[in-house]
C-alpha positions as CSV (number, residue, x, y, z in Angstrom):
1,X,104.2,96.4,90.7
2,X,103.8,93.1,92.5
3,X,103.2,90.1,90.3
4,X,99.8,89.7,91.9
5,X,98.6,93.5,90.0
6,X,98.8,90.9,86.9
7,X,95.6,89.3,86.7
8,X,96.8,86.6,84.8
9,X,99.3,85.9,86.6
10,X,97.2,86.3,90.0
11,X,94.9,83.7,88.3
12,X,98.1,80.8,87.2
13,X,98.8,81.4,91.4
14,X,94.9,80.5,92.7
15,X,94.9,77.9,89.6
16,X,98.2,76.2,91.0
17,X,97.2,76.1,94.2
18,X,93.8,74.2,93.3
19,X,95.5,71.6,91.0
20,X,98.6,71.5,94.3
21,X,95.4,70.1,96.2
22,X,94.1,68.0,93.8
23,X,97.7,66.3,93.9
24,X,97.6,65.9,97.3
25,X,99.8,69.0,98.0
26,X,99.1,71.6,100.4
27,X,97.1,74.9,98.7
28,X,99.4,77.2,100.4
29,X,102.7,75.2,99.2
30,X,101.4,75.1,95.9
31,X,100.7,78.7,95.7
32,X,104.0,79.4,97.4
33,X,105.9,77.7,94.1
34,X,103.5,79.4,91.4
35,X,104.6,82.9,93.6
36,X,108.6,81.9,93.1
37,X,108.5,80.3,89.5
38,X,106.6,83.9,88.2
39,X,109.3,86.1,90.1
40,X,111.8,87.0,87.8
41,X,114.1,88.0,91.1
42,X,114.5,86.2,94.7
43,X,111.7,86.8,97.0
44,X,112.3,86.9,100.5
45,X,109.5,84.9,103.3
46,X,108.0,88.0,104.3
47,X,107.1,89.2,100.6
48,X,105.7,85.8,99.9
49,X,103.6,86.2,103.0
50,X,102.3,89.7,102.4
51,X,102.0,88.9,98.3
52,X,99.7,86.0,99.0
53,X,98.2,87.1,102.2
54,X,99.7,83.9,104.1
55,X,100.5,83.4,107.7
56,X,104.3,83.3,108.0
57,X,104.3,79.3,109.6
58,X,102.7,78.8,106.5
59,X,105.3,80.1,104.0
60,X,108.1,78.7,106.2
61,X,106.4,75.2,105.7
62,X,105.7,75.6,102.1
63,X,109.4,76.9,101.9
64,X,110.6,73.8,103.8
65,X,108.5,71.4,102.0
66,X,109.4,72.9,97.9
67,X,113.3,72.7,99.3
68,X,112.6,69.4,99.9
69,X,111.3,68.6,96.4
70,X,113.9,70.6,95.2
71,X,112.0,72.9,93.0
72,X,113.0,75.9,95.1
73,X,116.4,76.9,96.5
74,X,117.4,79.5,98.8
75,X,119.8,82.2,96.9
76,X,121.8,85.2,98.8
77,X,121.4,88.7,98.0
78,X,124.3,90.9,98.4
79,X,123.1,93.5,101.4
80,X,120.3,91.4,102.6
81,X,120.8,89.0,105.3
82,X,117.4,87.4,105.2
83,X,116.8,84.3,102.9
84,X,115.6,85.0,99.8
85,X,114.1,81.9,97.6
86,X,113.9,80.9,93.5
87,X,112.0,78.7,91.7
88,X,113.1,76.1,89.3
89,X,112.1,77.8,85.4
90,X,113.0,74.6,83.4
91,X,110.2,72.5,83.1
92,X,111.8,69.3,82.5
93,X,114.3,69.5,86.0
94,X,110.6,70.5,87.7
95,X,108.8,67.2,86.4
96,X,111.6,65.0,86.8
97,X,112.2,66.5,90.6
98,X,108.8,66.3,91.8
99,X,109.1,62.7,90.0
100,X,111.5,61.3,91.6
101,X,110.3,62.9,94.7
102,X,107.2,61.3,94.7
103,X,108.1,57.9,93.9
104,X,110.8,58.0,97.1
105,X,107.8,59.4,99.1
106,X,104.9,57.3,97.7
107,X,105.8,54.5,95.2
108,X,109.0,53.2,96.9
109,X,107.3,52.2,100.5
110,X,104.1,50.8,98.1
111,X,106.5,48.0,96.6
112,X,108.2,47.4,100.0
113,X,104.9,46.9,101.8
114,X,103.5,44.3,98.9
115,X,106.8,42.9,98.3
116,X,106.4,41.8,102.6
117,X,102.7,40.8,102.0
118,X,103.4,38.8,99.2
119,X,105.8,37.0,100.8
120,X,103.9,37.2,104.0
121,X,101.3,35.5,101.8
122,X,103.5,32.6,99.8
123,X,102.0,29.1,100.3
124,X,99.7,30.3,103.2
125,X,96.5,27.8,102.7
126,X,94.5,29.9,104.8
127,X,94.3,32.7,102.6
128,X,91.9,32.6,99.5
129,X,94.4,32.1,96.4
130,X,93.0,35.1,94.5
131,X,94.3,37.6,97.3
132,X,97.6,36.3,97.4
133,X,97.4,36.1,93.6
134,X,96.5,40.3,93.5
135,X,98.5,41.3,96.2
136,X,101.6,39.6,94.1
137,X,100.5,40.7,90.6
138,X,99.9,44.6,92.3
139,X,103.1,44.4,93.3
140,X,104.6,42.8,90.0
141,X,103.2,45.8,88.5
142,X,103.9,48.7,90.7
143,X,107.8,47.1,90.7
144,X,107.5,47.1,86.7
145,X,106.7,50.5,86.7
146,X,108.7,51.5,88.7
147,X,111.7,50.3,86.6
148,X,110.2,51.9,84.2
149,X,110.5,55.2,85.6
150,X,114.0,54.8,85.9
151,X,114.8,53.6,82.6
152,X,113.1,56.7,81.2
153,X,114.3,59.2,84.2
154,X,118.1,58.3,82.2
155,X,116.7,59.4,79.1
156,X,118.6,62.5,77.9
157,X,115.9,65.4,78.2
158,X,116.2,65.5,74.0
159,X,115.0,62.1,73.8
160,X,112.6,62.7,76.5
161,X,110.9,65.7,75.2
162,X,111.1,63.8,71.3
163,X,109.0,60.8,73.2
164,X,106.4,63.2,74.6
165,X,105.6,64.6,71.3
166,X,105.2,61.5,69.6
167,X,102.9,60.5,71.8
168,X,101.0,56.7,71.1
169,X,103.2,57.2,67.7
170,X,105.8,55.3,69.5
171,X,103.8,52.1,69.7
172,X,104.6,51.7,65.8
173,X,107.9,51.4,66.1
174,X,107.0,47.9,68.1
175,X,107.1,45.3,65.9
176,X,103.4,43.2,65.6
177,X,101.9,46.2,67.4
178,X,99.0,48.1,66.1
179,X,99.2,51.4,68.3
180,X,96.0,50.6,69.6
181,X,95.5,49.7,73.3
């Protein structure tokens, strides 16, 4: 039985590729993930191509582009030369992958841009003072949460998971804080 004979589970696959292109990732390579993380063994390119009804260059760049967030990895089965492919199962190593991922790919050249434009910007006359004063606060705040993200990317997964469940909760523990935003 292919995992696509699930209806359910055919479903989670069209559903993940939606969201993937709602997050800016490709439907295909979004799909392609769903595929791997259901599998409970290695799948090989051609059986993701003829499960999802995908062109092989597409597979091959989804394949390409999940190694790269490192949410898939190639794994050899004994007897098969071909590459077969899993899918990171725990949840937490996912999110903190694609995390960290992203923020290399989209956050990191964001504060290196506004950090140049800001001090492109720094006693220029020319310039009204309330774009050089957004332009430095933007980046002021991207940079803050960015350190942020790596305070809390050190986090042992425990205290992580702990966080997530208290949700605003954590905002009593501040002292002179109401919770309230």
């Amino acid at each position: 039985m292919k995992i696509t004979d699930i209806p359910e589970a055919e479903a989670f696959i069209l559903h993940w590729g939606e969201m993937g292109s709602h997050w800016g990732v490709n439907r295909s390579v979004s799909q392609v993930h769903a595929l791997l993380y259901l599998s409970d063994r290695p799948l090989h390119a051609e059986e993701v191509c003829e499960t999802l009804g995908l062109a092989r260059s597409n597979v091959s760049n989804a394949l390409k582009e999940l190694q790269g967030y490192g949410i898939i990895r190639r794994q050899h089965v004994a007897g098969d030369r071909r590459d077969h492919f899993v899918a990171e199962t725990d949840l937490w190593d996912m999110l903190m992958r694609i995390s960290a991922e992203r923020k290399k790919r989209e956050i990191d050249p964001t504060i290196e841009t506004l950090r140049e434009l800001a001090e492109k910007l720094e006693g220029r006359k020319d310039v009204p003072a309330h774009v050089r004063e957004r332009i430095g606060r933007m980046h002021e705040f991207i940079g803050t949460l960015a350190n942020w993200y790596e305070d809390v990317r050190r986090l042992p997964k425990s205290t992580l998971v702990t966080l997530m469940k208290l949700g605003g909760k954590v905002a009593r523990l501040i002292p002179g804080k109401s919770g309230k935003g």
